[in-house]
C-alpha positions in Angstrom: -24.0 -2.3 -56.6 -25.5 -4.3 -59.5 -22.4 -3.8 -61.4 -20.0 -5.0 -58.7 -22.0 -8.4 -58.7 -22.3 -8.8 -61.9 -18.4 -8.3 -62.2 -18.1 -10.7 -58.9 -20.3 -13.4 -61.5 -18.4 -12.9 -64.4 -15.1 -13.6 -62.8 -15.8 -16.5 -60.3 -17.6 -18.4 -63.4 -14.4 -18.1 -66.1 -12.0 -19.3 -63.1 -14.7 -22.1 -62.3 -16.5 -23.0 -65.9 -13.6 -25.3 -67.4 -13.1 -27.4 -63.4 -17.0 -27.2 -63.7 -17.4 -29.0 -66.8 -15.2 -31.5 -65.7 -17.2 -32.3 -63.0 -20.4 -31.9 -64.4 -19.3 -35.0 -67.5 -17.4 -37.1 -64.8 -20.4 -36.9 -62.0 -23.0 -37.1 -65.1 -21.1 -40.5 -65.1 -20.1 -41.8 -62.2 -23.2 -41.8 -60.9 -23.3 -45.7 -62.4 -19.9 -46.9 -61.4 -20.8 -49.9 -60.2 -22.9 -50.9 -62.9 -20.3 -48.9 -65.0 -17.8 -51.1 -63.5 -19.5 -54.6 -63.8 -20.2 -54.1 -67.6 -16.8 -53.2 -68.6 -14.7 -55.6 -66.1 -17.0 -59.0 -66.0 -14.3 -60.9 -66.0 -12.9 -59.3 -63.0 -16.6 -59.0 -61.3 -18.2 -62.2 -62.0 -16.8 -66.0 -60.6 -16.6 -68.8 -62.9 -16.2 -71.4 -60.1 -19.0 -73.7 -58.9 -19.8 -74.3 -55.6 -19.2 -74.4 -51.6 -17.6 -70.9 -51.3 -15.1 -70.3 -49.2 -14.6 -68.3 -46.4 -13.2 -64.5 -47.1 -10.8 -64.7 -44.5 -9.4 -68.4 -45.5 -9.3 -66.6 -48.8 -7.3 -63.3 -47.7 -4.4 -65.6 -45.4 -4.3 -67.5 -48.5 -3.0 -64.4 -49.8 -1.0 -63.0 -47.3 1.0 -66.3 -47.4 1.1 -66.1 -50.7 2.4 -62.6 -50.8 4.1 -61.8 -48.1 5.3 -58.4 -48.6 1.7 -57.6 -49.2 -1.2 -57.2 -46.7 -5.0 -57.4 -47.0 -6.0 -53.8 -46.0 -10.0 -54.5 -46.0 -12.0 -57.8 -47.1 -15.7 -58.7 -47.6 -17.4 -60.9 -45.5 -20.4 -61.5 -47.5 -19.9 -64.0 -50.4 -22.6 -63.5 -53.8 -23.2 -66.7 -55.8 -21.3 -66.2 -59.2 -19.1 -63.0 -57.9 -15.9 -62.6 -57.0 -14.2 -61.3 -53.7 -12.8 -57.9 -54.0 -10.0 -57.1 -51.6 -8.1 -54.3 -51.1 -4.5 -54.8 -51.0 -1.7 -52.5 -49.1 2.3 -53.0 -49.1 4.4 -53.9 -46.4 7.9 -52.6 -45.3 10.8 -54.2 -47.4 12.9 -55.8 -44.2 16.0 -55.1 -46.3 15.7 -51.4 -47.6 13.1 -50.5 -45.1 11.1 -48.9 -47.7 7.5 -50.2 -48.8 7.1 -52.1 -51.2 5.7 -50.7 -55.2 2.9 -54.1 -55.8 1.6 -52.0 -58.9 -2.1 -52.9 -57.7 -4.4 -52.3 -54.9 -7.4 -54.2 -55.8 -7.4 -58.3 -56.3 -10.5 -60.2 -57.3 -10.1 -63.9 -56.1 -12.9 -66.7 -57.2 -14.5 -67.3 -53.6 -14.9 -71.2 -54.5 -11.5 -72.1 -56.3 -9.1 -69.4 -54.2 -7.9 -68.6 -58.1 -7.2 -64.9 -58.7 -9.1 -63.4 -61.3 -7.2 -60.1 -61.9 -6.4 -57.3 -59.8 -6.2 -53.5 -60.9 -4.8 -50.3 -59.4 -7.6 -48.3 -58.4 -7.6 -44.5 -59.4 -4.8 -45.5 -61.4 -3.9 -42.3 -63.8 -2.1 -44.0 -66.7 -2.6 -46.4 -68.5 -6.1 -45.9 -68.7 -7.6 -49.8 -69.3 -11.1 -51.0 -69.1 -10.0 -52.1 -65.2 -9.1 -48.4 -64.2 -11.7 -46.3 -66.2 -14.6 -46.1 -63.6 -12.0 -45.2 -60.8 -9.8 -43.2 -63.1 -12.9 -40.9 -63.4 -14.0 -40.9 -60.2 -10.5 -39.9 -58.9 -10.6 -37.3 -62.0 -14.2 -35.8 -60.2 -12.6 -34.6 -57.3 -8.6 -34.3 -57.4 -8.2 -34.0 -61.4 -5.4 -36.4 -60.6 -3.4 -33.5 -59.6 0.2 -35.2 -58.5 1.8 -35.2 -54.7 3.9 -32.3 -54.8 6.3 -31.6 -51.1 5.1 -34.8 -49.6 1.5 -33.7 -49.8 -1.6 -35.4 -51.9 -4.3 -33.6 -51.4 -3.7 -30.6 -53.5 -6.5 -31.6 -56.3 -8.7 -32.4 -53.5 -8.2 -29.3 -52.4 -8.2 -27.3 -55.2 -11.7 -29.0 -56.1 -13.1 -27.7 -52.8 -12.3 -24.3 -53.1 -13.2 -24.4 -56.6 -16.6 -25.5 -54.6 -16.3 -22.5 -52.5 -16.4 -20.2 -54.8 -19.1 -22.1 -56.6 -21.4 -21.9 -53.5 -21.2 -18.1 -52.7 -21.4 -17.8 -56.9 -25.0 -19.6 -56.6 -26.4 -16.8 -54.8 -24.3 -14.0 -56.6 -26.2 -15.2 -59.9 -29.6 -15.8 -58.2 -29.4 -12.0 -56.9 -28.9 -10.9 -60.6 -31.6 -12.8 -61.9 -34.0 -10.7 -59.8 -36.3 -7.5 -61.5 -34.7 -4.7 -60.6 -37.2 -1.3 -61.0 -35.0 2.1 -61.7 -36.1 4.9 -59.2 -37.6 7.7 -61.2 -38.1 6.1 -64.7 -41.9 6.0 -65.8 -43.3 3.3 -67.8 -42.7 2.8 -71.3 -45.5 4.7 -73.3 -46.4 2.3 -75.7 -46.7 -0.2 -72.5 -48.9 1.8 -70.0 -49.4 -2.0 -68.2 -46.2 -2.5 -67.1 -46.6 0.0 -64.0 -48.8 -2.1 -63.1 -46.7 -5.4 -63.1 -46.3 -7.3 -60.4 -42.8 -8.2 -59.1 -43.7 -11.8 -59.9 -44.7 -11.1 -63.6 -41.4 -8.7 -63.8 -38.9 -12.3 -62.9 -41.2 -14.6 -64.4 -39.7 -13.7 -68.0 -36.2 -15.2 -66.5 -37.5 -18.6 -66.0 -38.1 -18.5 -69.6 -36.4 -19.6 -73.2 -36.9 -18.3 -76.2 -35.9 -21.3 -78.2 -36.9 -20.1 -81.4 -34.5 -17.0 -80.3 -31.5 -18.5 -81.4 -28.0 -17.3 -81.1 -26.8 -15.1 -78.2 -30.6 -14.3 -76.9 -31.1 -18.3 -76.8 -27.3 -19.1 -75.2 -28.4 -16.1 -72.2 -31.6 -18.2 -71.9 -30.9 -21.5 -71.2 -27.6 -20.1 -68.9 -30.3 -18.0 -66.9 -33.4 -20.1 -67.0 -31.8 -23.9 -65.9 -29.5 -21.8 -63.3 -33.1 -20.9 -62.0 -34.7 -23.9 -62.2 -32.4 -25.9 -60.7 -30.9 -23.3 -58.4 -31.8 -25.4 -55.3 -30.0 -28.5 -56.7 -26.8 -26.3 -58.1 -26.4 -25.1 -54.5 -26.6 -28.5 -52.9 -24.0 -30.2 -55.1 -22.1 -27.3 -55.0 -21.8 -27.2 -50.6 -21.5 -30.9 -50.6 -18.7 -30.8 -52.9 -17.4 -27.8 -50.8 -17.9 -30.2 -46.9 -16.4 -33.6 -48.8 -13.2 -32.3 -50.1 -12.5 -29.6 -47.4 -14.1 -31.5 -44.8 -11.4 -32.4 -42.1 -9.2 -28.7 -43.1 -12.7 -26.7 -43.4 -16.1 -27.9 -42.4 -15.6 -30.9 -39.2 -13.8 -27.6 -37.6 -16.6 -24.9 -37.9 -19.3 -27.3 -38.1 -17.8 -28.7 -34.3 -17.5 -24.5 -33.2 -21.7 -24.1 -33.8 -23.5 -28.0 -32.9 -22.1 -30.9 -30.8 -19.9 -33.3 -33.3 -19.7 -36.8 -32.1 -15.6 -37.4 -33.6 -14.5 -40.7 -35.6 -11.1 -41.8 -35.0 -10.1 -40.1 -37.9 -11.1 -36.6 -36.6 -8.7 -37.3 -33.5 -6.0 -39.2 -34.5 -3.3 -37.6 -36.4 -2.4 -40.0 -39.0 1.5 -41.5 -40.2 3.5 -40.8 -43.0 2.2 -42.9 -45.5 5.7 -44.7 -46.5 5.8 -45.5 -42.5 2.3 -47.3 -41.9 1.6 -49.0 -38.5 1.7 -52.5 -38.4 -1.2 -54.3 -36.9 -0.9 -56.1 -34.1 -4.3 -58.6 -33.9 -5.9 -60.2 -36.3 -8.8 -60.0 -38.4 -10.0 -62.9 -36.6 -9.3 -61.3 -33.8 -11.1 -58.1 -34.3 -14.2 -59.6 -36.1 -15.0 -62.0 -33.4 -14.3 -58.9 -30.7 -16.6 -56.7 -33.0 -19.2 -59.5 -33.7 -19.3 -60.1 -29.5 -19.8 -56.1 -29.2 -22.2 -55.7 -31.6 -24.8 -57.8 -30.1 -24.2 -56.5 -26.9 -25.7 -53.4 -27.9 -28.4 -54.9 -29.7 -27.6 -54.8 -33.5 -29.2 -56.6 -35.7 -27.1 -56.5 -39.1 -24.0 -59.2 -39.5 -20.8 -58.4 -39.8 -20.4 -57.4 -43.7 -16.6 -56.1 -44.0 -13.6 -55.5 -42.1 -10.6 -53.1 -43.4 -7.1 -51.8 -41.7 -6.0 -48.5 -42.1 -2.2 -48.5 -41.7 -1.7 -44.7 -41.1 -4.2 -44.9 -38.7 -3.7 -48.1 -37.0 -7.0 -48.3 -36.8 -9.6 -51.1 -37.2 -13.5 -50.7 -39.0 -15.7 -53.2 -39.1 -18.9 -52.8 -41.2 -22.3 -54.3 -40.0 -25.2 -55.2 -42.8 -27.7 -57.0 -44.5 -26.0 -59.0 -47.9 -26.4 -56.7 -50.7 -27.3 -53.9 -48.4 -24.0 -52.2 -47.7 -25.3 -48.3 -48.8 -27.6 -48.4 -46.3 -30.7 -46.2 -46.1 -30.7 -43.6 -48.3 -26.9 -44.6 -49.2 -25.2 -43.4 -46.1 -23.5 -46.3 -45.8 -23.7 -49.2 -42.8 -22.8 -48.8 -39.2 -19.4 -49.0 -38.1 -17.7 -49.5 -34.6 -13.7 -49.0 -34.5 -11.1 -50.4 -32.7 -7.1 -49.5 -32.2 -4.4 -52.1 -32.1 -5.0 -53.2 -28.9 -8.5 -54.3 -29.7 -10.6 -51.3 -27.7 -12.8 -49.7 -29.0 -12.6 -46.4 -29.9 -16.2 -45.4 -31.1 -18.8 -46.0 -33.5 -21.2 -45.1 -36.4 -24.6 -45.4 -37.1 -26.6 -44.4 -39.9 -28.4 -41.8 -39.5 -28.3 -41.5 -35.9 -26.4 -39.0 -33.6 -26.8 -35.3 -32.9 -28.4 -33.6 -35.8 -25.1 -32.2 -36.6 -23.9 -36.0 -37.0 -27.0 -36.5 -39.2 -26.2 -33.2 -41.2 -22.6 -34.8 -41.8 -23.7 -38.2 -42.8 -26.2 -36.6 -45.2 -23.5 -34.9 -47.2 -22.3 -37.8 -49.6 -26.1 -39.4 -50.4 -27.0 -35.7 -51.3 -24.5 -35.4 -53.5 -24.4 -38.8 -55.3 -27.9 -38.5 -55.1 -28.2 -42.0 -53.3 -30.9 -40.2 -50.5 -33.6 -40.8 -53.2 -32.2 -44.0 -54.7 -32.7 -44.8 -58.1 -34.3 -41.5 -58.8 -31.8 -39.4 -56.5 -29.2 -41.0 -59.0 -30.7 -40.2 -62.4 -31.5 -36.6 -61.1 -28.0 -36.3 -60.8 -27.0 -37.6 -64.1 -28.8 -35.2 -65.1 -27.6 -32.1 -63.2 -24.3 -33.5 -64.4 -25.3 -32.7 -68.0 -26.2 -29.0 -66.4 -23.7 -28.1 -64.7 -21.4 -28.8 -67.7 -23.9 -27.1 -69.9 -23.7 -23.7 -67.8 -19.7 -23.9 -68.0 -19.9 -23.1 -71.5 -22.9 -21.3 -72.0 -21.5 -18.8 -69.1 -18.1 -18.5 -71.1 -20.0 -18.0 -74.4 -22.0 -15.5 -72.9 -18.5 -13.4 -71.3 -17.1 -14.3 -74.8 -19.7 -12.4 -77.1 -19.8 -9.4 -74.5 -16.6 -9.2 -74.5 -15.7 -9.2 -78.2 -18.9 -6.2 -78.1 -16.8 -4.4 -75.9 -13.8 -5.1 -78.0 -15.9 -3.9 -81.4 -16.9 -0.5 -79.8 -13.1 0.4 -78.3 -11.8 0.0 -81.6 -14.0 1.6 -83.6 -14.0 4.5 -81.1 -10.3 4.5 -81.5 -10.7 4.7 -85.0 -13.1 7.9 -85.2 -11.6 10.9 -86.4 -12.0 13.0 -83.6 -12.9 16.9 -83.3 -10.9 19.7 -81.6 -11.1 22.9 -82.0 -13.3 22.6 -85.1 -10.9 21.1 -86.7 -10.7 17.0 -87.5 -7.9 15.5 -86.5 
């Protein structure tokens, strides 16, 4: 049975080790995109102009009529001193060729007191890489390795990262069964050790958690593959289910997770979304929809301002964001509440952090355990960190399967190569 597992480990680490480092270096990073972000693009993140500020939503018509065959998908409503206004920018259908239209860019950075625009950037953007695209080109890289649409379908990285994350989870515990002692039936204590029959179970793992630094070579490679897998076992296994629920979680875990605990649906667990090159136009405006949302809000006793607004066009559905300025990751990083409303301006549900059933709670804690937000600034070092490990066992696990394999490779030839006896006689 030991065999089989340790065959089951081999295998599901060579397919996952080289998607596994990937991950590892890019999460190791990522972990600081914003700050990431702000020291590379300061001229995109920071405002020169001096000032009464204007109001985000002058700002985004200003755009709209200055771009018409754009449209303002979501906008801030909270204006920093000395920072731009990111907003995120969608295309409309060309009247004429009734196609949408190709902007280039889905970001735009506007100076909140002069209206000037300050740059704007495709985020996610695969090539070129610039100093604008880096931070989203490798958080795009974490999770879909910027695998391309293929059949009219986008998801395949994102998919391919989450059974990659599959496999990953059922491999933690395939690996943390091998680590265990494991005592022969019927063979007696070394001689020259007479203690060991009396070992404890404890004392028989505890060399695992071990290194032998001074080891060197293979004997040190097996060690630090075996002994951080140990140490960290708990944290592997968390990162690697909440990379399994993010990336498979509308195909995967929103329908078993709904089959065992009550689920309270967004509107994007219901609503079955448009072709992307056929988006649905909106039919109110933001205006519109923040006062309606603002109105709604207090009425059930909310506290936080409105913060943000954005239109999703497959959708046709409307989210506005309520929080505190400079607060919107929320408590323990899942993120503000929400409430939702269609294109007629009802409202179709809400969010709010960390409230619900305790299957609504288990869903919103997926993200700020993996990003390691839950704990703040020490969540997100912590996983800087396991970044760094994760890529480490990648190649320490293929090193290890290398060197046993060219072992096994030594010994068939050199058995091959024996003279062999028959009959008395060498052949």
């Amino acid at each position: 049975m030991r065999t089989f597992w340790t065959s089951i480990h081999r295998y599901a680490g060579l397919v996952t080790a080289a998607f596994l480092f990937v991950s590892g270096v890019t999460g190791a990073v990522i972990s600081w995109d914003h700050e990431l972000d702000d020291l590379l693009n300061a001229k995109l993140m920071q405002a020169p102009g001096r000032g009464a500020a204007q109001s985000p939503l002058a700002l985004s018509q200003q755009l709209e009529a200055k771009y018409p065959h754009l449209r303002v998908t979501y906008l801030p409503l909270h204006v920093t001193p000395g920072r731009s206004v990111a907003f995120g920018i969608g295309a409309k259908i060309d009247a004429v060729t009734g196609k949408l239209h190709e902007p280039g860019f889905n970001q735009l950075f506007v100076d909140p007191v002069t209206g000037a625009e300050l740059g704007r950037r495709e985020w996610g953007a695969v090539w070129p890489i610039t100093r604008a695209t880096f931070v989203s080109f490798l958080y795009k890289l974490h999770y879909t390795l910027h695998i391309p649409a293929m059949w009219g379908i986008d998801r395949w990285g994102v998919w391919l990262m989450g059974a990659i994350a599959v496999i990953w989870t059922i491999d933690s515990f395939v690996g943390f069964y091998l680590t265990l002692p494991v005592r022969r039936k019927g063979e007696p204590p070394a001689p020259s050790s007479p203690a060991s029959a009396r070992r404890t179970w404890w004392q028989r793992w505890k060399p695992a958690f071990l290194v032998r630094w001074r080891a060197g070579g293979a004997r040190l490679n097996f060690d630090l593959h075996r002994a951080f897998s140990l140490w960290t076992w708990g944290l592997l296994l968390i990162l690697a289910f909440t990379a399994f629920s993010l990336n498979l979680y509308s195909e995967v875990f929103y329908p078993l997770l709904k089959t065992v605990s009550k689920v309270t649906p967004s509107p994007f667990d219901t609503i079955v979304p448009k072709d992307s090159q056929h988006p649905i136009e909106p039919r109110l405006s933001y205006a519109q929809i923040i006062g309606a949302a603002s109105a709604e809000s207090g009425r059930r006793g909310w506290s936080e301002p409105a913060g943000g607004v954005f239109y999703s066009p497959e959708f046709g559905v409307y989210g506005i964001s309520f929080f505190k300025p400079g607060d919107d990751h929320g408590a323990g990083g899942v993120g503000p509440a929400y409430l939702y409303y269609d294109g007629d301006g009802r409202v179709l549900g809400e969010r709010r952090p960390w409230k619900g059933t305790a299957a609504d709670i288990f869903v919103q804690a997926q993200f700020p355990l993996h990003s390691g937000r839950i704990l703040g600034l020490p969540g997100r070092i912590l996983i800087s960190f396991m970044g760094i490990i994760v890529a480490m066992l990648s190649v320490t696990g293929v090193i290890i399967w290398w060197r046993k394999r060219a072992a096994r490779l030594a010994v068939l030839r050199r058995y091959r190569g024996a003279p062999r006896r028959i009959c008395g006689y060498v052949s």
